[in-house]
N, C-alpha and C positions, 0 to 999 in steps of 0.2 A: 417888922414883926420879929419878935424873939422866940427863940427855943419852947420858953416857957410858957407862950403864949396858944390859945387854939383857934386853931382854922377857921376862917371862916366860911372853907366848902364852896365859895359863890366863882364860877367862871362863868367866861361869857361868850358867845359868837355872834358872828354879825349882828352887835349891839342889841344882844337877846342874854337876858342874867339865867344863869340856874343853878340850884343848889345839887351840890354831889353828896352821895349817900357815905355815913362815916364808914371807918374802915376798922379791919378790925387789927389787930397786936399783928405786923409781921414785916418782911422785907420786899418792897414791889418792885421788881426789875422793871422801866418802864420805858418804854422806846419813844424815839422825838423823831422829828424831822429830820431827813439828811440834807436839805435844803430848803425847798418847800414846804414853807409853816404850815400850811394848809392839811400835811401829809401825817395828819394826826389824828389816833382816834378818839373818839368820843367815852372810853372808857380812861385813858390816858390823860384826859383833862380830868375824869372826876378823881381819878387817885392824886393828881399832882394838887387840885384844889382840896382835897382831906383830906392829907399826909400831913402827919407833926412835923414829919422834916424831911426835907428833901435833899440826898447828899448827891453832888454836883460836881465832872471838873472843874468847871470854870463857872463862875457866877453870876458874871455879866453875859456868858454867854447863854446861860439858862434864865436869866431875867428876860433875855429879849423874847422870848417864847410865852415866858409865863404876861407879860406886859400886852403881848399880844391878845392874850385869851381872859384878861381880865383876874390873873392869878396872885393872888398875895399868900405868898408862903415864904416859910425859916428853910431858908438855907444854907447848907456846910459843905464847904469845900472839901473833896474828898478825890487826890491824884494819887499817880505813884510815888511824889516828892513825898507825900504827908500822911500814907494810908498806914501806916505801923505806929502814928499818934492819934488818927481818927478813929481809928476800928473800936477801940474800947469805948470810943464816945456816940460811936451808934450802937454798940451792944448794949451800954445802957439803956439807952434811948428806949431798946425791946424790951431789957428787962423791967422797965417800968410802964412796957404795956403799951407805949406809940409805935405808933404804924411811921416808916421810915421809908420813902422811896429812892432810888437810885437812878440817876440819868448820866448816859454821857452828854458830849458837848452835840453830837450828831449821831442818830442811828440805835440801835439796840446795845446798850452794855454787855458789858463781859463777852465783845467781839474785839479783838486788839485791844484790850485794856485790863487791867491789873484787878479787877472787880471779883476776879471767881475767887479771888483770896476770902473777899469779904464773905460771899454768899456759907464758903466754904466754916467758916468759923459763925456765922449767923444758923445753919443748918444742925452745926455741931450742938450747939447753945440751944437744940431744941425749938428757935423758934422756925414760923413759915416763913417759905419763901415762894413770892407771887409773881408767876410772868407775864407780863401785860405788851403781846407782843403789837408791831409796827414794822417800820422802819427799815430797811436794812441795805446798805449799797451792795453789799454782796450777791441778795435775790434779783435787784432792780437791774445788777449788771447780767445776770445769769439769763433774764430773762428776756432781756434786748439784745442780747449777744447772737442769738439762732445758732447757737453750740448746744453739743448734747448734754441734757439736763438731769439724766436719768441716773448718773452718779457723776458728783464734784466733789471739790478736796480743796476747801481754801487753807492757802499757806502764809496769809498774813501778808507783812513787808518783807521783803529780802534782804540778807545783809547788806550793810553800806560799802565792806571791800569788795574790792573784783575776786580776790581768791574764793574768799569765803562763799560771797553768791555763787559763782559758777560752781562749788563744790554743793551746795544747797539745791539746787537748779538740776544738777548730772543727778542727785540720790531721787528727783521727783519723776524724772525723763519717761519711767516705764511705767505710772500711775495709770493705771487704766478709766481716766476720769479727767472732765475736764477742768482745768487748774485756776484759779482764782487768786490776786493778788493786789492786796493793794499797794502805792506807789508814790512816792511825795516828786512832786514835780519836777528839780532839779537832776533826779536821779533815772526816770525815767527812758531815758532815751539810752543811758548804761544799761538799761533792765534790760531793754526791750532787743541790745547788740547784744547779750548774754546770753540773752532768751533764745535766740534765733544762731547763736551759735553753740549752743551744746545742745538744745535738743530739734535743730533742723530747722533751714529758711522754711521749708515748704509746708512747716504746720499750720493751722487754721488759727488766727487770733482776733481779737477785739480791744479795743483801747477806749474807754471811759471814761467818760470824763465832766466833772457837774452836774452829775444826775440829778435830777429833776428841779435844777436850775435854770434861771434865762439864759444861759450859755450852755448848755448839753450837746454835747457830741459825742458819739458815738461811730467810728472810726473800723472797719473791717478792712481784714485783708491774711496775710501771711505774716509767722513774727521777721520773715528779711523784708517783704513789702514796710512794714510800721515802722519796723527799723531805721530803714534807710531815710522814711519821711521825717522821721522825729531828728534824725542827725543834721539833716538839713533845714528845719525849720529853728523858731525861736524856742525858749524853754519856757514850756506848756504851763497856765496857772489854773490852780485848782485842786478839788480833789481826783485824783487817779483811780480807774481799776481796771487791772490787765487781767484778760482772761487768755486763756491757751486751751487750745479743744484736745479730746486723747490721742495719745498716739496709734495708728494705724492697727489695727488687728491681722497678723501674718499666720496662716495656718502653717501647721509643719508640713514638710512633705511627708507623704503616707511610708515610704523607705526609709524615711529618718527616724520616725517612728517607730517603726518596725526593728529597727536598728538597737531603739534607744530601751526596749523593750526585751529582746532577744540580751543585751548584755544583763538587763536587773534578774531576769525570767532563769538564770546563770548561777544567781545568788538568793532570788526570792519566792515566795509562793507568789499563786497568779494575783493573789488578792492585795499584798505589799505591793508585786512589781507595776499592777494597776496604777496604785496611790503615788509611788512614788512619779511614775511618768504623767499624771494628771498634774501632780505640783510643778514641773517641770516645764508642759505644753499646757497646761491652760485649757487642754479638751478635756469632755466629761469623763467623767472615773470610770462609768457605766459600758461605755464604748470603748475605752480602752481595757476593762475588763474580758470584755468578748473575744475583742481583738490577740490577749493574749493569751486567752484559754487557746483559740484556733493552732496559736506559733507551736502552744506546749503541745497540743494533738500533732502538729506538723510534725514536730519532731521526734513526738511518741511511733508516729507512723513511720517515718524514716528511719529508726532506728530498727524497726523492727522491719521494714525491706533491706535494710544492710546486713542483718541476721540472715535471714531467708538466703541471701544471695553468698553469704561463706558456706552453706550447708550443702 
């Protein structure tokens, strides 16, 4: 099928045809499978069977998906080698009014990949841009992991040097959230001795691995427990994702406090010296507020029994 040519809308499931509804002029972000073809939705077939064109990293590896579901569509290769000669040629694409979808090779675009450039200049040019979500090894690890889910912070891959990662690694240490990472196999078991040496053996982690594939594991313990397993076994094949749970929540001592208080309360009103120790310790503004109204009456009143007692 060529560029030129239209859709003909028809995919299939278990050996049942149906036609997808046309689409209108825009950009469809569209999520695949991160392993399990299965793990696809039903509106993700009908945009990938209506789409004039479908931009793809890799071709063959979006044919095998689309071959699975009964899909014949024009597709263009579209990586970080080639996206500063492709771009122009799916902005035409829009400005003549075709509907253009975007896949990576696994998972949700514009996660680790070069894609938000596109969306960025597709948005600019006025035309839409459609999320058609799925997919994503990030939620799938987040959610088999039994780490806290209520704030995360994926940080992508790590660098490949040892400096650079551990320096990467030390700036995330005090993220109040659990960390999220993907991981290429060879590298893995560096990650995982980094990981568990700047920010502590005894943190909570999880190791990932072929999600929702025949080979899925899923791996708990501490990053020096993982650690130590990964250095002694063989070098793990697959896709990776290393999760890390937050670091420990340490209240201040109430004297430190007090302390850290009494010096701003020196130079600030109560209401600055509040803010500033709230940035500082991480407790609410509100209770540190009262807290230091009390020190300023403290002092207000001592000062005036130091008076009384020269007279």
């Amino acid at each position: 099928m060529t560029g030129s040519e239209t859709p003909n809308r028809r995919y299939a499931i278990d050996g049942h045809s149906f036609e997808a509804p046309p689409l209108e002029t825009g950009l469809y972000i569209v999520s695949t499978p991160i392993g399990n073809l299965r793990d696809v939705t039903l509106r993700a077939l009908q945009v990938l069977a209506a789409a004039d064109l479908v931009a793809c990293e890799d071709t063959r590896v979006t044919r095998v998906l689309l071959n699975h579901y009964g899909i014949s569509a024009s597709l263009l290769a579209y990586h970080e080698h080639n996206a500063e000669e492709q771009r122009p040629r799916l902005l035409a694409a829009l400005d003549d009014g075709k509907s253009v979808a975007l896949v990576s090779d696994a998972g949700t675009p514009l996660i680790s990949d070069p894609g938000f450039r596109l969306v960025g200049a597709v948005a600019d040019a006025g035309h839409r841009v459609v999320p058609i979500p799925g997919a994503s090894a990030i939620l799938s690890g987040l959610v088999t992991a039994g780490l806290p889910t209520d704030a995360f912070l994926f940080a992508g891959f790590l660098p490949t040097k040892t400096v650079a990662r551990k320096k990467r690694i030390a700036a995330l240490a005090a993220v109040p959230a659990t960390l999220v990472f993907y991981e290429s196999p060879h590298r893995t078991a560096d990650a995982l001795s980094d990981l568990a040496e700047t920010l502590g053996a005894e943190r909570p982690a999880v190791l990932a691995r072929e999600l929702t594939k025949l080979f899925e594991t899923v791996r708990r313990g501490t990053l020096g427990s993982l650690a130590a397993e990964l250095a002694s076994e063989p070098t793990p094949k697959g896709e990776i994702v290393i999760l890390v749970g937050p670091p420990e929540e340490t209240v201040p001592d109430a004297s430190d406090v007090d302390a850290l208080l009494e010096d701003l309360l020196a130079e600030l009103s109560v209401k600055e010296a509040a803010q500033r120790a709230a940035a500082a310790t991480g407790l609410p503004r509100r209770d540190l507020y009262q807290r230091a109204l009390a020190l300023k009456a403290g002092d207000a009143t001592k000062d005036g029994d130091d008076r009384g007692g020269a007279d």
